[in-house]
C-alpha positions as CSV (number, residue, x, y, z in Angstrom):
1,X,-145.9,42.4,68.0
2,X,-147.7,45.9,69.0
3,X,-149.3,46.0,72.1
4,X,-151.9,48.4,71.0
5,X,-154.0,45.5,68.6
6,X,-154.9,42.0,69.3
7,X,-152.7,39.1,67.7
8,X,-153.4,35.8,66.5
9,X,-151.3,32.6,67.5
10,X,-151.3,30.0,64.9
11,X,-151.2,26.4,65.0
12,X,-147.7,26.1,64.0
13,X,-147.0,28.2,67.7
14,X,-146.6,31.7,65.4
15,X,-148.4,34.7,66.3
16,X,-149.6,37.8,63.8
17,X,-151.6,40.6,64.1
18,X,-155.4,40.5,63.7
19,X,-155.5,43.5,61.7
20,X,-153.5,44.1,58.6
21,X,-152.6,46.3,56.0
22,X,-153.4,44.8,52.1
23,X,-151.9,46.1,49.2
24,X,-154.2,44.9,46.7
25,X,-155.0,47.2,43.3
26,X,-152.6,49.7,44.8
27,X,-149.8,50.4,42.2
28,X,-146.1,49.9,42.9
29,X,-145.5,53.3,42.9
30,X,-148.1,54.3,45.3
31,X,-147.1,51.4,47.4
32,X,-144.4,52.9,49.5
33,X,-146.5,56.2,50.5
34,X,-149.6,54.2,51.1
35,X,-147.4,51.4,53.5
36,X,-145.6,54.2,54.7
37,X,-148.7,55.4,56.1
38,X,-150.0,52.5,57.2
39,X,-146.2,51.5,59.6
40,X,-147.0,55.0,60.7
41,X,-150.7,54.2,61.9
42,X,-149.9,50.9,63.7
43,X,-150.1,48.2,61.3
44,X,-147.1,45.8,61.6
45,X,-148.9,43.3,59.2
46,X,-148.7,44.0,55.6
47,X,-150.2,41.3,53.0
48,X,-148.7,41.5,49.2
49,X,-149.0,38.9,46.2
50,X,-146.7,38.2,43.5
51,X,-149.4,39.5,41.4
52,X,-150.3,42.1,42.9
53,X,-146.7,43.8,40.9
54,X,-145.9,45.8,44.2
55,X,-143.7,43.7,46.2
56,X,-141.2,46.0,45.4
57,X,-142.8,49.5,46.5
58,X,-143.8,47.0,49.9
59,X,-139.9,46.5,50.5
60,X,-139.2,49.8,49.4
61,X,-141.5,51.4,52.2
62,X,-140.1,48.6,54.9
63,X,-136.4,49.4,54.7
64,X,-137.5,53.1,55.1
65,X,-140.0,52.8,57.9
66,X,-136.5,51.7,60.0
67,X,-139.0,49.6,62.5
68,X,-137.1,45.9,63.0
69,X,-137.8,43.0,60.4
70,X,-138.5,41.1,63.7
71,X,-141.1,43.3,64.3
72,X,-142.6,43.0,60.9
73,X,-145.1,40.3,59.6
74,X,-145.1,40.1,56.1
75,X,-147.3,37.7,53.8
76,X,-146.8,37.3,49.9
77,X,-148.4,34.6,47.7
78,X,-147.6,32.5,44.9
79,X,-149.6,32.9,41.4
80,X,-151.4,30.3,39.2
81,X,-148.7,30.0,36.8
82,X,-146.3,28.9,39.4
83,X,-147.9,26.2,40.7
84,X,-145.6,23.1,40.9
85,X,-143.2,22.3,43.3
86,X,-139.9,23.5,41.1
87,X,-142.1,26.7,39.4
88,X,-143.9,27.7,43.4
89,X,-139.7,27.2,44.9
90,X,-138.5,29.8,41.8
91,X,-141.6,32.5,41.9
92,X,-141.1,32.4,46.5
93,X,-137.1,33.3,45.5
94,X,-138.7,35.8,43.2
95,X,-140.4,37.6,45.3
96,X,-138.1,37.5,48.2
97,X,-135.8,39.4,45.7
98,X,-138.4,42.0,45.0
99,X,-139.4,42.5,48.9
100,X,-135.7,42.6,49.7
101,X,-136.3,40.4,53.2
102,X,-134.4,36.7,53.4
103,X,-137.6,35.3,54.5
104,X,-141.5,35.8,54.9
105,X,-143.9,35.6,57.9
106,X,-146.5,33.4,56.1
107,X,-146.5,32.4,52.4
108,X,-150.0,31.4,50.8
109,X,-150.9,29.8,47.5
110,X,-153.8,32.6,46.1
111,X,-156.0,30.2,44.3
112,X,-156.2,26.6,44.5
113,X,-156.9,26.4,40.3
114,X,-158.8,23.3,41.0
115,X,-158.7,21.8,37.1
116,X,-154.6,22.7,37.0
117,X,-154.5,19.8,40.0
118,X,-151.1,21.4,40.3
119,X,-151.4,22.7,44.2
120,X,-151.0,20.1,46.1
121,X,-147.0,20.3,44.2
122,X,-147.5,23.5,45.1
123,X,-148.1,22.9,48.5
124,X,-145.0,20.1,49.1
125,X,-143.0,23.2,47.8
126,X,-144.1,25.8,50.8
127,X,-144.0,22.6,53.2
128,X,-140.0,23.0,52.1
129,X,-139.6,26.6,52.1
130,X,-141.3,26.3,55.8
131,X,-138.8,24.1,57.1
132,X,-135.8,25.8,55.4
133,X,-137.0,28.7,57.7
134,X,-137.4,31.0,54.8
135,X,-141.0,30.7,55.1
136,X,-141.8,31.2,58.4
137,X,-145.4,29.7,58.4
138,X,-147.5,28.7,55.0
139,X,-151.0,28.6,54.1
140,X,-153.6,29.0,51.3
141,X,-156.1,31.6,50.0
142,X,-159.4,30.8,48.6
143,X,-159.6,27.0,49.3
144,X,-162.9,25.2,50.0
145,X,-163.1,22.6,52.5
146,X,-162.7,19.9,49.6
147,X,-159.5,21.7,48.5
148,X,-158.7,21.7,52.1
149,X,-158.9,18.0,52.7
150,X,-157.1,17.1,49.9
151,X,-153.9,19.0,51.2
152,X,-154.3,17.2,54.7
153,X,-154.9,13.6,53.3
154,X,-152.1,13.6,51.1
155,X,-149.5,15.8,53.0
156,X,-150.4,15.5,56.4
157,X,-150.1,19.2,56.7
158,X,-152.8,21.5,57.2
159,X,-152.3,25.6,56.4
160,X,-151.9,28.0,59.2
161,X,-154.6,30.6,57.5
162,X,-157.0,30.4,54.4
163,X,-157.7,33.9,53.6
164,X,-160.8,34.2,52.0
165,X,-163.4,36.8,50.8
166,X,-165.1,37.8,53.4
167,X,-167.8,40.4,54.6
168,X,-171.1,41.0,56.1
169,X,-172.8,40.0,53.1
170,X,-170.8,36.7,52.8
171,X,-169.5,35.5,56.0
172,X,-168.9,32.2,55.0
173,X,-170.2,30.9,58.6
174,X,-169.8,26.5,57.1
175,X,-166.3,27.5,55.9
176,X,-165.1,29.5,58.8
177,X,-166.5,26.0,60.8
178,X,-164.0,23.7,59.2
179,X,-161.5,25.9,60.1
180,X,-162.4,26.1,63.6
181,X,-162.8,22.6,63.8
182,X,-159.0,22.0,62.2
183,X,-157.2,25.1,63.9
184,X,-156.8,27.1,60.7
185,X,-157.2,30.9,60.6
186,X,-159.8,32.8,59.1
187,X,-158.2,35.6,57.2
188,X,-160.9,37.9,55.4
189,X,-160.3,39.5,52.3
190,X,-162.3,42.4,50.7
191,X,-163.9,42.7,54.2
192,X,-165.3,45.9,53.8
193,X,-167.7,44.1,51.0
194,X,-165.3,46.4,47.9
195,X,-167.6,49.5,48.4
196,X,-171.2,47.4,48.3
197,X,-171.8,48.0,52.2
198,X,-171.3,52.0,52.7
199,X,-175.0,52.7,52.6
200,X,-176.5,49.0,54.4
201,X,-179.0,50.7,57.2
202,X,-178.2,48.4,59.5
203,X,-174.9,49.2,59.5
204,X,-174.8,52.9,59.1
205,X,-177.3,52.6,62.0
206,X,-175.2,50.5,64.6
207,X,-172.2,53.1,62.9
208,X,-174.0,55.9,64.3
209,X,-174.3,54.6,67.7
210,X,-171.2,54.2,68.0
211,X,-170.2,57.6,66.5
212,X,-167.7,55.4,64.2
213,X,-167.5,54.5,60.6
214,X,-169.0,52.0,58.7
215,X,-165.4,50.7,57.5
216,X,-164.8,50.6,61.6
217,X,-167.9,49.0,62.6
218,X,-166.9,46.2,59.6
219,X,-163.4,45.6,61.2
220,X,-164.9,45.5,64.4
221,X,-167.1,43.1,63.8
222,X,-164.3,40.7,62.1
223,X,-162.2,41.3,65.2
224,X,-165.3,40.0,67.5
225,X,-165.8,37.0,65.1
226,X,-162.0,36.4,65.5
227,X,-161.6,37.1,61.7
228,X,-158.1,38.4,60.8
229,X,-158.7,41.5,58.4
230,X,-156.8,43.2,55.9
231,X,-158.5,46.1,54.9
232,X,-156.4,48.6,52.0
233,X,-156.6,52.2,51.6
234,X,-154.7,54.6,49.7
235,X,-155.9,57.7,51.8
236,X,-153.8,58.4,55.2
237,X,-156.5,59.5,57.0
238,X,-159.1,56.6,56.1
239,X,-155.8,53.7,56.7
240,X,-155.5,55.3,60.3
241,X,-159.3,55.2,60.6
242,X,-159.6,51.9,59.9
243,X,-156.9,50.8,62.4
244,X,-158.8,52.5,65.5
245,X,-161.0,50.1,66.4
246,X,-159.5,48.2,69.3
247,X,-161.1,51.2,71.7
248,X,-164.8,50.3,71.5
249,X,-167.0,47.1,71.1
250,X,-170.7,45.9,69.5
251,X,-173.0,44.6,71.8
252,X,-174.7,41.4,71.2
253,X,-177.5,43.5,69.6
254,X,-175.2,44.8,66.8
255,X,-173.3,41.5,66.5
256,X,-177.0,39.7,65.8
257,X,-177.9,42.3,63.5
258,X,-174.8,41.9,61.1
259,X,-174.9,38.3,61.4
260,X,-178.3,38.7,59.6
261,X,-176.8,40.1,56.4
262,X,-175.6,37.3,55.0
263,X,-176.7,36.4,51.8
264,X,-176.2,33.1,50.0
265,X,-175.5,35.6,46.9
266,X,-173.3,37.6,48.3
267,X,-170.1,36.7,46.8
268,X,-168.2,39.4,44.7
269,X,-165.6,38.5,44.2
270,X,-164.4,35.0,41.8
271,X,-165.5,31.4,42.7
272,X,-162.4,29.6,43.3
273,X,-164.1,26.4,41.9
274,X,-163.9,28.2,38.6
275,X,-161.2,30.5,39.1
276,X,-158.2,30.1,37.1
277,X,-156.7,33.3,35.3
278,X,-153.2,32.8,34.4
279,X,-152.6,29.5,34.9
């Protein structure tokens, strides 16, 4: 892994980058340029979905960076539809195809689609693909504790990483517990708060203090909470931005401050209780 970010090292003994590049809403043919970019500026961590459509402009941009697979982590995700342990086995060869790599670094189911009651299938599936080696580790997105539990009590295997939304206005502090408590990483998506934060005084004060960004102060303040973060750009300059924040650090003052703006509202994205497009 690069020496010039902090890394992560799982409970299965595997290590990734704390920072990563996401692809999400960015289309498949602006994929390549905006991952290009990204290789360019650092990032070794790039996070795709199956329905995200843009696996292929992410495996496009990788065999043209020519930096080493080994030196790659690269996460994709099952949909709702494929949950089930024959359908979640055919949509991880799928995407493997469209990535053009003979293996990921962590595989995640995206929603749990609680009233399918389909992911636990799902999840005996990944435990395969994990020990085929094809899957190098395997985890979930979007799970509640319940959800969770229900994967350990009747597999015995717990995820590596439940990526989650994630922000100042939703830090998810009882979730983020659990996971603590059972070794599972805390992977934040939308944890710049999808455009909602830009103009939060607090924030554009500690910001200016710092003579950073409000996107930097953000990822900083995941990094110190020992958050993994995938925030997405399409602009070079804001992607490089948002990877240079392993050079300064919030005081206790500024770490106080942003862990007063949570909200119990502050949600903006689905509620994976509820969630369940395309399935």
């Amino acid at each position: 892994m690069p020496s010039n970010q902090n890394t992560i090292t799982f409970h299965d003994g595997r290590a990734a980058p704390q920072l990563g590049f996401g692809v999400w809403q960015i289309e498949n043919d602006k994929t390549p340029a905006a991952v290009g970019a990204a290789l360019s500026a650092g990032y070794r961590l790039i996070d795709t979905a199956a329905a995200y459509h843009n696996e292929e402009g992410v495996g496009k941009a990788v065999a043209e960076s020519g930096i080493d697979r080994s030196e790659l982590f690269i996460t994709t995700k099952v949909w709702n539809d494929h949950h089930g342990h024959d359908k979640t086995v055919a949509a991880f060869n799928e995407s493997l195809g469209r990535l053009g790599t003979p293996y990921v670094d962590l595989y995640l189911i995206h929603w749990p689609v609680p009233k399918q009651k389909q992911y636990v299938k799902a999840w005996e599936a990944m435990i395969r693909l994990r020990d085929e080696g094809r899957a190098k580790s395997i985890g979930v997105c979007n799970f509640s504790v319940r959800h969770l539990q229900t994967l350990l009590d009747q597999t015995g295997v717990i995820p590596v990483v439940n990526q989650i939304e994630l922000h100042p206005d939703f830090q998810q502090t009882e979730l983020r517990e659990f996971h603590a408590e059972q070794g599972i990483a805390t992977q934040a998506w939308s944890p710049l708060g999808q455009g909602h934060l830009w103009n939060n005084p607090v924030l554009a004060s500690i910001a200016q203090k710092h003579d950073r960004s409000v996107a930097q102060v953000i990822i900083r303040w995941h990094v110190q909470v020992g958050n993994m973060v995938i925030p997405k750009s399409v602009t070079p300059g804001r992607i490089l931005e948002n990877f240079q924040v392993f050079d300064f650090r919030l005081d206790d003052d500024d770490m106080r401050a942003i862990g007063g703006l949570d909200r119990p509202d502050g949600r903006y994205g689905p509620d994976p209780e509820e969630f369940n497009l395309g399935a």
